[in-house]
C-alpha positions, 0 to 999 in steps of 0.5 A, spaced: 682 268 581 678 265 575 680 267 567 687 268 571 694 264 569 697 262 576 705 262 576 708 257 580 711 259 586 718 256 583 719 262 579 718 267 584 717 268 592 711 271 592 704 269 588 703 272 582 697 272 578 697 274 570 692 277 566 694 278 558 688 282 553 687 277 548 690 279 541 694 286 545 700 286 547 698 289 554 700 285 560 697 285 567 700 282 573 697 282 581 702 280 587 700 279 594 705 279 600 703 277 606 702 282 612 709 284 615 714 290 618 718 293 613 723 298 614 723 303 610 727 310 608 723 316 609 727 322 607 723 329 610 727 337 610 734 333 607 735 328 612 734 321 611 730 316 617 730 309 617 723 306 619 719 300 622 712 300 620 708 294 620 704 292 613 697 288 612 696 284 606 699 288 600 697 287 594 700 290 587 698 291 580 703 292 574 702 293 567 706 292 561 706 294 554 709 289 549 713 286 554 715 293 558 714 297 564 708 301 565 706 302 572 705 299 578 699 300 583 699 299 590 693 297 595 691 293 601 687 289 604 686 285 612 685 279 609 688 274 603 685 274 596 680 268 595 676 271 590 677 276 584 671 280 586 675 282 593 676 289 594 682 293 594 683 298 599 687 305 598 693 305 602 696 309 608 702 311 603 704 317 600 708 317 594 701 314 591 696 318 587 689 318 588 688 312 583 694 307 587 698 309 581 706 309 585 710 314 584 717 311 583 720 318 582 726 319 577 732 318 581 738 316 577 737 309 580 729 307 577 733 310 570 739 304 571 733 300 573 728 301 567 734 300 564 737 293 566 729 290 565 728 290 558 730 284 557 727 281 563 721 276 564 716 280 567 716 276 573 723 277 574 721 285 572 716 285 578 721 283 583 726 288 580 721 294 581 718 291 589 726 290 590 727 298 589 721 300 591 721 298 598 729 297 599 732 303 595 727 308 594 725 315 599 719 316 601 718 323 602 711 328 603 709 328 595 703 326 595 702 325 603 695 328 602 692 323 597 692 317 602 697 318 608 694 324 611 686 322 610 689 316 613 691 319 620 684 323 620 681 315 620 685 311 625 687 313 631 693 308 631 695 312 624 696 318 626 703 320 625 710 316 623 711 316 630 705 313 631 704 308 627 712 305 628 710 305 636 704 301 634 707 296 630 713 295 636 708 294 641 705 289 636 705 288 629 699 285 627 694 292 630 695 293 622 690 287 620 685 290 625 685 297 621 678 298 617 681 299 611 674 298 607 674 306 609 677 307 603 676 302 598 678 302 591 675 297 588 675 290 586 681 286 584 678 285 576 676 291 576 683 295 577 687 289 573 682 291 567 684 299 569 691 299 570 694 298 563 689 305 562 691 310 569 
């Protein structure tokens, strides 16, 4: 992505594109991992269910202000970056609101978390907040109609959690065949230049 500062892959695995406003102490960050099946928790009516979904390309933006966090925006796409002009489609995720913003909640754990990553090099902030956000948090309803429930409406191999699961089972890469343009959100640059203001 031209006008971006790209940190080498010794750093950390994924890659990262880096954007800091000039004479501002506003930092942006893009990640993008490679289409995978995660196992995430959902936690519905007090009970807690692990889960296996498969996941096309994820890519995620973070914002920092003088060196700390300020919020984390999460899209798909089928198909790798390769240009800042690529657009960024809404994901099928609840917990995410209408603008991609993620709600990481206010649990004891994100409190420790924001916490320990004061001091931290933004790189090593975002794996911290990836980590949680996939391996520690709950997925639960809030927000389910912002993306999750329009999704399911779209794609017949969305249609619920049970669904989505039994399809990532049968094979996990139906999920790059899924049309996400349906939902797009807008091009790379242009929600780097957004993030810092959601």
């Amino acid at each position: 992505m031209r006008s971006a500062k790209i940190l080498g892959p010794n750093i950390a695995n994924p890659p990262y594109i880096f954007r800091q406003r000039n004479n501002s102490q506003l930092a942006v960050l893009l990640v993008e991992q490679k289409p995978q099946v995660k196992s995430i928790a959902w936690g519905v009516s007090g009970k807690l269910r692990k889960i296996y979904l498969a996941f096309p390309y994820i890519v995620s933006i973070f914002s920092f202000f003088e060196g700390k966090f300020n919020n984390f925006l999460l899209f798909y796409r089928s198909a790798p970056l390769s240009r800042s002009a690529d657009i960024l489609c809404y994901p099928n995720l609840p917990n995410v609101h209408p603008t991609g913003v993620v709600c990481l909640g206010n649990s004891n754990g994100l409190i420790a978390l924001r916490k320990r990553m004061t001091r931290d090099p933004l790189v090593w902030q975002v794996r911290k907040i990836l980590t949680y956000f996939w391996s520690e948090s709950v997925f639960n309803s809030d927000l389910i109609e912002q993306h999750f429930l329009p999704w399911t409406r779209i794609c017949p191999q969305l249609a619920s959690l049970e669904t989505w699961q039994r399809n990532t089972r049968c094979d996990p890469n139906f999920i790059l065949e899924v049309n996400w343009s349906q939902r797009s959100a807008g091009s790379a640059s242009e929600l780097m230049e957004l993030a810092p203001f959601i």
